[in-house]
N, C-alpha and C positions, 0 to 999 in steps of 0.2 A: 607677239602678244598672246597668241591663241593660244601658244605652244608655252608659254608660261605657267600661263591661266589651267592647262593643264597637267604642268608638275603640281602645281599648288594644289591642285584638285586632287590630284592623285594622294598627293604627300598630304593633303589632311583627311583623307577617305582610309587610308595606310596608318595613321596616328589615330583616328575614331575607331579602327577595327579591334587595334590593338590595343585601347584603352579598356572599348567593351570585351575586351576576353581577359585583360586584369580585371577587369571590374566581376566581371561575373563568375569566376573562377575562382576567388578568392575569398570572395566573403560563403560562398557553398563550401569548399570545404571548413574555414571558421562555422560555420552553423552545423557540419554534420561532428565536427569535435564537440560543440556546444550544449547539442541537442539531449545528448541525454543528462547530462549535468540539468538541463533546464526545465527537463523535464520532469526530473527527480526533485527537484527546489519546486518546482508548479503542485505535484502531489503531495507534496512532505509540508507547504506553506496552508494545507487543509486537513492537517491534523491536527492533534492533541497534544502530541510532544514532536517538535521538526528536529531536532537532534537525533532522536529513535529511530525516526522514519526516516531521515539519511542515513544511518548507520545499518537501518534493517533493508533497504534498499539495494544500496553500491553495489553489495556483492552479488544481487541475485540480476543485475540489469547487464546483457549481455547488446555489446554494441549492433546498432541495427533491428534488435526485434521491435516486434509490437508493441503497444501498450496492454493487448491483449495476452499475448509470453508471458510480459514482465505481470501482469493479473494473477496469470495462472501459477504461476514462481510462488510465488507473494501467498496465495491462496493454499498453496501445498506446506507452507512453511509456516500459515499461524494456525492451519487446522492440526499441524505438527504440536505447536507449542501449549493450542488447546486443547490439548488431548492429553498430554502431559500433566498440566496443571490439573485438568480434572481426574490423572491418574493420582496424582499425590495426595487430593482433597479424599478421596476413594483409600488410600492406605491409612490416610487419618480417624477416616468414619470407622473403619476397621479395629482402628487402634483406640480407641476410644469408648469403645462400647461399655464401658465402667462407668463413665461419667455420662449422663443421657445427655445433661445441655448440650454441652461439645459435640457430643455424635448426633444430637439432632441438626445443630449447626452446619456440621460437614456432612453432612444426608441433602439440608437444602442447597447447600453447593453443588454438591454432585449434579442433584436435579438438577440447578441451575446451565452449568458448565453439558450438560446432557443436551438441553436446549439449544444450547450454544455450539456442541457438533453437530448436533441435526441440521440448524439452519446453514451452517458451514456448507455441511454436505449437498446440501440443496442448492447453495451457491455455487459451488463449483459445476453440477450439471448444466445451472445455468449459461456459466464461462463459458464451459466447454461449446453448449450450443449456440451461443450467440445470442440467448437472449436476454440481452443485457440489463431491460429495464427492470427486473424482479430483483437485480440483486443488492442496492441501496436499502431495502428494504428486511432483506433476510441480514445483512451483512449486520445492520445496526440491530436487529434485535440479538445477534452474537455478540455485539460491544456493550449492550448492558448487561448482558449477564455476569462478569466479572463484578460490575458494580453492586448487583443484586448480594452477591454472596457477600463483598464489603459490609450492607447494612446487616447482614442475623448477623454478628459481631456487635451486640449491643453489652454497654457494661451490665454488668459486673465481666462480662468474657470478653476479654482485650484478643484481636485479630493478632495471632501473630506474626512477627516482622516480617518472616520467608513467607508466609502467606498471601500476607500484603504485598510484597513485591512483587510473587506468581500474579495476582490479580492486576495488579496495575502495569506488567509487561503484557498479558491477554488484552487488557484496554489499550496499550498503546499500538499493539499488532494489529485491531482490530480496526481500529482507526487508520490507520494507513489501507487495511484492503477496501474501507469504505469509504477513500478517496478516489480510490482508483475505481471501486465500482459506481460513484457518482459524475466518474470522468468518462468513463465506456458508455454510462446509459443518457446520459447528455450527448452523446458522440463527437467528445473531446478527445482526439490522440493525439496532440502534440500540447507543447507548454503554449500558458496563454503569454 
């Protein structure tokens, strides 16, 4: 009886070991395949447009980094994008200089979009340092300024289409890096 008692013992001690290392083995690697998909859906579900922000995402999220990388990624590629768009607003102003409205118009863009790499800029020192809680703050007055420039487009001066488009891919780039900076300064790194 003892000697039963102890295969049984044994043979269900040998089927609990071996349940817990399916058990726990399995669903870790499921969560480390998941993790960034989840993570990418967690910051993209606190934007402006989640189509944009998965699509401006995927490519820069390299498996295993930080949230703080994938930050700093994100942060190099809309300070890219704004600089651009306030490069083109700045060829307009240029081009323009006949007509005063219009070239006042894209004068206050510029200013605008000028704001908007300063605080950029100031945000990424922040990244870089670690101090995270400044930059919800700088990141969102870069997210209005795109909008700023929409309003001097008052009629009788219709915004034009490639204009508007610049602007409202700056607001949607902008928006995604001020999910991720309201995810760092809450000190959220993983999805909720």
């Amino acid at each position: 009886m003892f000697r039963n008692y102890c295969l049984s013992s044994s043979l269900f001690v040998s089927t609990f070991v071996c349940s817990c290392s399916l058990i726990t083995s399995t669903p870790v690697r499921d969560h480390v395949k998941q993790s960034s998909s989840d993570l990418i859906q967690s910051i993209c579900s606190q934007t402006q447009n989640r189509t944009y922000c998965q699509q401006f995402l995927q490519p820069r999220y390299r498996p295993g980094e930080s949230l703080r990388d994938l930050g700093q990624s994100a942060f190099d590629a809309v300070s890219q994008l704004v600089f651009f768009t306030y490069d083109e607003i700045h060829v307009r102003e240029v081009g323009t200089v006949s007509d005063p409205v219009l070239n006042k118009i894209y004068h206050k863009c510029g200013a605008q979009y000028t704001a908007a790499i300063n605080a950029l800029d100031k945000s990424k020192g922040f990244l870089k340092s670690g101090d995270f809680q400044k930059l919800p703050n700088l990141v969102s007055l870069a997210l209005s300024q795109p909008a700023l420039c929409d309003s001097n487009f008052a009629p009788p001066t219709a915004e034009p289409a490639d204009v508007k488009r610049l602007n409202n891919e700056a607001r949607d780039a902008c928006s995604v890096i001020l999910a991720i900076s309201n995810r760092l300064a809450s000190g959220k790194k993983t999805f909720d």
